[in-house]
TIVOVO-24914 format. One record per residue (C-alpha): x, y, z; residue in three letters. Coordinates in pm, whole numbers, padded with zeros to 5 digits, always signed. Layout:
REM residues N
XYZALA...
END
This chain:
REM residues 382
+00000+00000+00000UNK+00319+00257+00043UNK+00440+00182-00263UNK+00167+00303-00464UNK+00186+00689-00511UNK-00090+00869-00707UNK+00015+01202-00932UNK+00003+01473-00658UNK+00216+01265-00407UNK+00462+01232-00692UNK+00405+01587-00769UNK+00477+01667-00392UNK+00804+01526-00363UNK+00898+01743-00661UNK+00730+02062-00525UNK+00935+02059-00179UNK+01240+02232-00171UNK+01451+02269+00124UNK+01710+02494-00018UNK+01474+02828-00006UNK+01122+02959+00037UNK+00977+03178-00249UNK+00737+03453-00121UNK+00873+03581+00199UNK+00753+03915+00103UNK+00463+03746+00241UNK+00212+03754-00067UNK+00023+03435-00110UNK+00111+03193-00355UNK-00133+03193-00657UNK-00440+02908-00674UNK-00594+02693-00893UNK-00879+02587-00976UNK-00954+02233-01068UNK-00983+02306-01404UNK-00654+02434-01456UNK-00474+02152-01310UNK-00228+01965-01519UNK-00337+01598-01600UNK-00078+01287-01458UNK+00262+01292-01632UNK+00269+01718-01751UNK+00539+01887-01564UNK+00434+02141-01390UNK+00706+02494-01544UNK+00607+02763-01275UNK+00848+02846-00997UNK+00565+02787-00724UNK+00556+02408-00849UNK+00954+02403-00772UNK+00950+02505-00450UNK+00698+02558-00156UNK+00640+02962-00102UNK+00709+02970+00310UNK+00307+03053+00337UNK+00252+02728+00188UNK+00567+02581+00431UNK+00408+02704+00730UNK+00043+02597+00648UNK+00165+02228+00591UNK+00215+02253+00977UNK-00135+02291+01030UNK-00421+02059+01078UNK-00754+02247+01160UNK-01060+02140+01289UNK-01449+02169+01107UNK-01712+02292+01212UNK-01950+02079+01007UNK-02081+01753+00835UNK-01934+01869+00449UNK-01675+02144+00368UNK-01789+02499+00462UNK-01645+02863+00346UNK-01376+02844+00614UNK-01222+02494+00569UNK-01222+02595+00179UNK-01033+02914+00279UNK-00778+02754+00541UNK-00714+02462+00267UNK-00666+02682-00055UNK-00562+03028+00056UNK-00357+02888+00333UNK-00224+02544+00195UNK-00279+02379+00551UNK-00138+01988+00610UNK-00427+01822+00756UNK-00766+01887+00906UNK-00915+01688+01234UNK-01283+01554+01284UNK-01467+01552+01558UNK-01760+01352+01662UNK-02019+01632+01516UNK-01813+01610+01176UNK-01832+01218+01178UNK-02213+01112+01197UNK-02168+00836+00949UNK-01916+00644+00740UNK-02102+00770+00381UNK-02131+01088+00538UNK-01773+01109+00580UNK-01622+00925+00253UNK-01836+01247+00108UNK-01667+01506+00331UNK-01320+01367+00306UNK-01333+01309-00058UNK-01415+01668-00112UNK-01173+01799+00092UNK-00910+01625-00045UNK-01026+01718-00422UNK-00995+02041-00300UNK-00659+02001-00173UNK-00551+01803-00478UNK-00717+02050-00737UNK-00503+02375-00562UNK-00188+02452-00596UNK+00070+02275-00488UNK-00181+01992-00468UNK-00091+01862-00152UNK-00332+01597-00008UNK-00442+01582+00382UNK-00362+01434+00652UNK-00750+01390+00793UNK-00731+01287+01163UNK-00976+01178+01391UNK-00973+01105+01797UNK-01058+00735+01791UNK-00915+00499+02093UNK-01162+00252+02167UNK-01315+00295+02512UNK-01442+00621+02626UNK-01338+00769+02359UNK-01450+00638+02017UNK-01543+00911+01767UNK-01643+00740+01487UNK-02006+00609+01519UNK-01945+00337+01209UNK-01630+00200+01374UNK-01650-00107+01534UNK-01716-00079+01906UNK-01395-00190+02096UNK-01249-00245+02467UNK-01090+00044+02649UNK-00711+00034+02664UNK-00723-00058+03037UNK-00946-00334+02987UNK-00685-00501+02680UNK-00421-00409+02941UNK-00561-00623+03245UNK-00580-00884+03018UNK-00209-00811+02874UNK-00220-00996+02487UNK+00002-00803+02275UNK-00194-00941+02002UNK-00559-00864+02113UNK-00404-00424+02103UNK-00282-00497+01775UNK-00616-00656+01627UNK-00802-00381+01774UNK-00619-00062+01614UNK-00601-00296+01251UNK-01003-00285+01297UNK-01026+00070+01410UNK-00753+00165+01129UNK-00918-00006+00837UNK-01290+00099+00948UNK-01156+00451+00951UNK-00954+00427+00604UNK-01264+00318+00470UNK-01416+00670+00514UNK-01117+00850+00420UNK-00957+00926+00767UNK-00606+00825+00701UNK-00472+00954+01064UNK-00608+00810+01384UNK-00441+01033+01716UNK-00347+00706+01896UNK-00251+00482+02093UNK-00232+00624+02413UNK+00096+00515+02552UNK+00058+00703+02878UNK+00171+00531+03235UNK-00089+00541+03444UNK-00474+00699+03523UNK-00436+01042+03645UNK-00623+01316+03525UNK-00760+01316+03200UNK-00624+00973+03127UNK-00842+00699+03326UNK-00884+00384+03151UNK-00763+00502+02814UNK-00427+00368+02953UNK-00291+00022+02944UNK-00182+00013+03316UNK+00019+00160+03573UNK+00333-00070+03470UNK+00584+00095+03191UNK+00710-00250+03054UNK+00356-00395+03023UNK+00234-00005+02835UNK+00499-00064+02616UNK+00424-00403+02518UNK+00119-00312+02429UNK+00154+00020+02265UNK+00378-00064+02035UNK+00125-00352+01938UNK-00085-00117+01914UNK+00105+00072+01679UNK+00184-00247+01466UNK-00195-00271+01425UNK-00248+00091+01251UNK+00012-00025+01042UNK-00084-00292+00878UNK-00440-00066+00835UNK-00230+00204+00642UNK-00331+00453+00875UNK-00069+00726+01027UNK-00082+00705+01447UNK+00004+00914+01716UNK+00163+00795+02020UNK+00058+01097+02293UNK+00055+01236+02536UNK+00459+01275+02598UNK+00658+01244+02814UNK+00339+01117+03008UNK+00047+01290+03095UNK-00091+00956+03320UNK+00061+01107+03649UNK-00079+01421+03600UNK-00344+01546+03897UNK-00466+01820+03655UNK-00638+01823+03321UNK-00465+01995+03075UNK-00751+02095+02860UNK-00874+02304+03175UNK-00545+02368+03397UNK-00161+02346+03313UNK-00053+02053+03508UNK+00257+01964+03663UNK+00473+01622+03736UNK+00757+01659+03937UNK+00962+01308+03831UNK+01318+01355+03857UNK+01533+01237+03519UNK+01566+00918+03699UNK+01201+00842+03697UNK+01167+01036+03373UNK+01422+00831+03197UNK+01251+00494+03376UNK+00934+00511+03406UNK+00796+00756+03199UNK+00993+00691+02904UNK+00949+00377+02812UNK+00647+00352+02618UNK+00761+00637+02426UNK+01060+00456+02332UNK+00866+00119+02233UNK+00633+00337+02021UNK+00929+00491+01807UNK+01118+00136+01751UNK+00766+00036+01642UNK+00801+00284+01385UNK+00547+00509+01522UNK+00495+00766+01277UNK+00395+01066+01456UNK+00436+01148+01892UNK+00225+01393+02052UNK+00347+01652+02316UNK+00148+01659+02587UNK+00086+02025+02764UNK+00194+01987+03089UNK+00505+02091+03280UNK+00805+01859+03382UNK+01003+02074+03589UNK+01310+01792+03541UNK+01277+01952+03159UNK+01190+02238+03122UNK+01100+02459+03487UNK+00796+02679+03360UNK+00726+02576+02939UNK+00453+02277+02879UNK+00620+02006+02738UNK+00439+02058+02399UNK+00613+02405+02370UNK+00951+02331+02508UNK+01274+02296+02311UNK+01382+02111+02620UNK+01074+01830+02536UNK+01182+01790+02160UNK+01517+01734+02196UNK+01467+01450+02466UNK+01218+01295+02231UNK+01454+01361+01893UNK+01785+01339+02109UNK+01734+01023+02383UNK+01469+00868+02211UNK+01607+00884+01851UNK+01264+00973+01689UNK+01288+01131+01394UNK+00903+01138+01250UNK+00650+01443+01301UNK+00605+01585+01650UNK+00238+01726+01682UNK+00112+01906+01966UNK-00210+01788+02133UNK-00495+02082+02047UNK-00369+02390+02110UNK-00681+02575+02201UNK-00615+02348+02541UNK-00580+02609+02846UNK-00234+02397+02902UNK-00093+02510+02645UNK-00236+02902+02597UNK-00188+02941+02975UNK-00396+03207+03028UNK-00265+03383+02702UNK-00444+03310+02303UNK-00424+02991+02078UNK-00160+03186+01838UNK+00104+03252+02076UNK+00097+02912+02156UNK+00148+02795+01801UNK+00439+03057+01741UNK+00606+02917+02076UNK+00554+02568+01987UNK+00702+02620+01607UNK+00964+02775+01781UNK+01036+02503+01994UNK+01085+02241+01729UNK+00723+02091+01672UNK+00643+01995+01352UNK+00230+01984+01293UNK+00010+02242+01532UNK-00291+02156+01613UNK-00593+02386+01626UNK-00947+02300+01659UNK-01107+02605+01779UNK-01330+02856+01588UNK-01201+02944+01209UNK-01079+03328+01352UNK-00846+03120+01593UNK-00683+02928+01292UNK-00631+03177+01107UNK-00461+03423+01339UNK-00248+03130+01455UNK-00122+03043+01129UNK-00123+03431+01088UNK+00136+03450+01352UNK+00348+03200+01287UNK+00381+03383+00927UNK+00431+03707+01067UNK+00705+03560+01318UNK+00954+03367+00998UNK+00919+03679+00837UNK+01034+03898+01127UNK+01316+03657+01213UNK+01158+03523+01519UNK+01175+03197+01371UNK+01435+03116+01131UNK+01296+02956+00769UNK+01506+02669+00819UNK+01294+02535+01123UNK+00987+02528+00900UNK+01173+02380+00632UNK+01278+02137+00861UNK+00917+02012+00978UNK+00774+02036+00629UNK+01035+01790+00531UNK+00920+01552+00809UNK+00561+01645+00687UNK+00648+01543+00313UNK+00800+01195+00465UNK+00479+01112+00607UNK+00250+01197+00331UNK+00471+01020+00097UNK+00500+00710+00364UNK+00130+00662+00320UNK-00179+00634+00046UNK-00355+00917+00199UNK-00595+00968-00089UNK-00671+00789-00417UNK-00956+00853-00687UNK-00917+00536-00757UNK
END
């Protein structure tokens, strides 16, 4: 299934450039329509089909929630005037599989049909458990019930049911496993257990699973969110584990998940003082390296939703995002109202072309952006 690559995933790899960004003035590149797209095997002669502009750069580090059941004015808007990665569904964008085959497929036309015809990641929040998403999917176990029972194999047929039922509608990115040590705040019994060696066993089944479903995971909520007393969507919560139990205890599952070939790792957004003394881990520079340095991952970083109050901290969704591109993370998510997007991308702009941000840290992420998309069929009109 990674083999195959349709036109604009071949296109894609063409369009990337890492040597330079065109458009720093901060004009946006030019669109087009469906109609003017070039059919399979014409190369495309226009400097924006050499090289992404860094508008285009910086809105592959996006994926955006909807606020609907099909594509509205604003999702049309972030996709073709902004060139944004991926978007995510929620449960009141997913009320049935047709429903959704309809809504993906048009989203990714519209991707496809715009320059630089970049197709989407399209995520969804789908565990099993608690929190199941899709209504179509296959009703599975929570993770703490496969853990009690502790079969590698029963995690990994789970997430190859959930992955295919999902692929089947077009949602090519599922935001799990949950590889978090135990069932603090927020976390419950959407973790495997309270024991790192048996969470790793079983994550990394897990992640074995979505692979054989052709479906991009997400190993969250790093470096653990399971001890936390506070829930970060509400408070900005803090673990105080020395590097000892950091590097022990906490780490583990992380470290499973990557030599499974896990894809993508979430940041979680909540303070480990060991780290980083007063950034989230999901903004910290301190967070990324540990994750790219000790843990040798080298896939996309995304943050968990950045509209969370443990990550804005009192202060607004796009300072958050410019904070967190600093840091090193590769795909922001937002899920909050379209105004919220679009000043967050806004800013992120408006810091690489100040200097805040260098253009060689977005090149960087788009890069590990392109890897993914090219790693996996995330659209056919087949």
């Amino acid at each position: 299934m990674r083999t195959r690559r349709s036109f604009h995933l071949l296109l894609y790899a063409l369009v990337v450039s890492l040597t330079a960004f065109t458009g720093c003035g901060g004009q946006p590149s030019p669109t087009k329509e469906a109609s003017e797209e070039p059919s399979a095997g014409t190369a495309e002669t226009t400097e924006e089909a050499e090289r992404l502009s860094m508008r285009d750069a910086v809105g592959q580090m996006f994926i955006v929630g909807l606020g609907g059941t099909e594509p509205d004015y604003y999702i049309e808007k972030m996709v073709r005037e902004r060139n944004v990665g991926g978007v995510l569904l929620l449960g009141h964008s997913l009320q049935s599989e047709e429903q959704t085959k309809s809504l993906t497929d048009a989203l990714q036309r519209l991707a496809t049909s715009t320059g630089p015809a970049i197709p989407l990641l399209v995520a969804a929040d789908h565990e099993g458990g608690e929190v199941q998403g899709a209504p179509w999917v296959s009703e599975q176990p929570s993770a703490a019930e496969v853990g009690e029972r502790g079969e590698p194999e029963e995690a990994r047929r789970i997430s190859e049911e959930i992955g295919r039922e999902l692929l089947r509608s077009g949602v090519n990115t599922d935001l799990a496993p949950v590889v978090d040590t135990g069932s603090g705040a927020a976390i419950g019994s959407r973790s495997y257990g309270a024991d790192p060696a048996l969470v790793a066993i079983m994550g990394a089944a897990s992640i074995e699973g979505f692979e054989r479903a052709g479906v991009v995971s997400a190993a969250k909520h790093f470096p653990n969110h399971g001890p936390a007393l506070a829930d970060s969507h509400v408070a900005l919560p803090t673990v105080n584990h020395d590097m000892e139990i950091v590097l022990n205890s906490d780490l583990p599952p992380f470290r499973a998940a990557v030599e499974a070939g896990v894809p993508m790792v979430m940041l979680g957004h909540l303070v480990y003082p060991a780290l980083d003394p007063t950034m989230p881990a999901s903004l910290s520079p301190a967070a990324v390296e540990l994750l790219r340095g000790e843990l040798g991952f080298d896939g996309v970083i995304v943050t968990d939703d950045l509209v969370m109050e443990g990550a804005r901290r009192g202060g607004t969704t796009a300072e958050a995002a410019v904070e967190a591109a600093k840091a090193g993370v590769d795909l922001l998510m937002v899920s909050g109202p379209p105004e919220e997007q679009a000043a967050a991308y806004d800013a992120v702009v408006n810091a690489v072309e100040s200097g805040e941000i260098p253009p060689e840290r977005i090149q960087a992420s788009v890069e590990r952006i392109r890897n993914i998309k090219n790693r996996y069929l995330l659209y056919s009109e087949d």
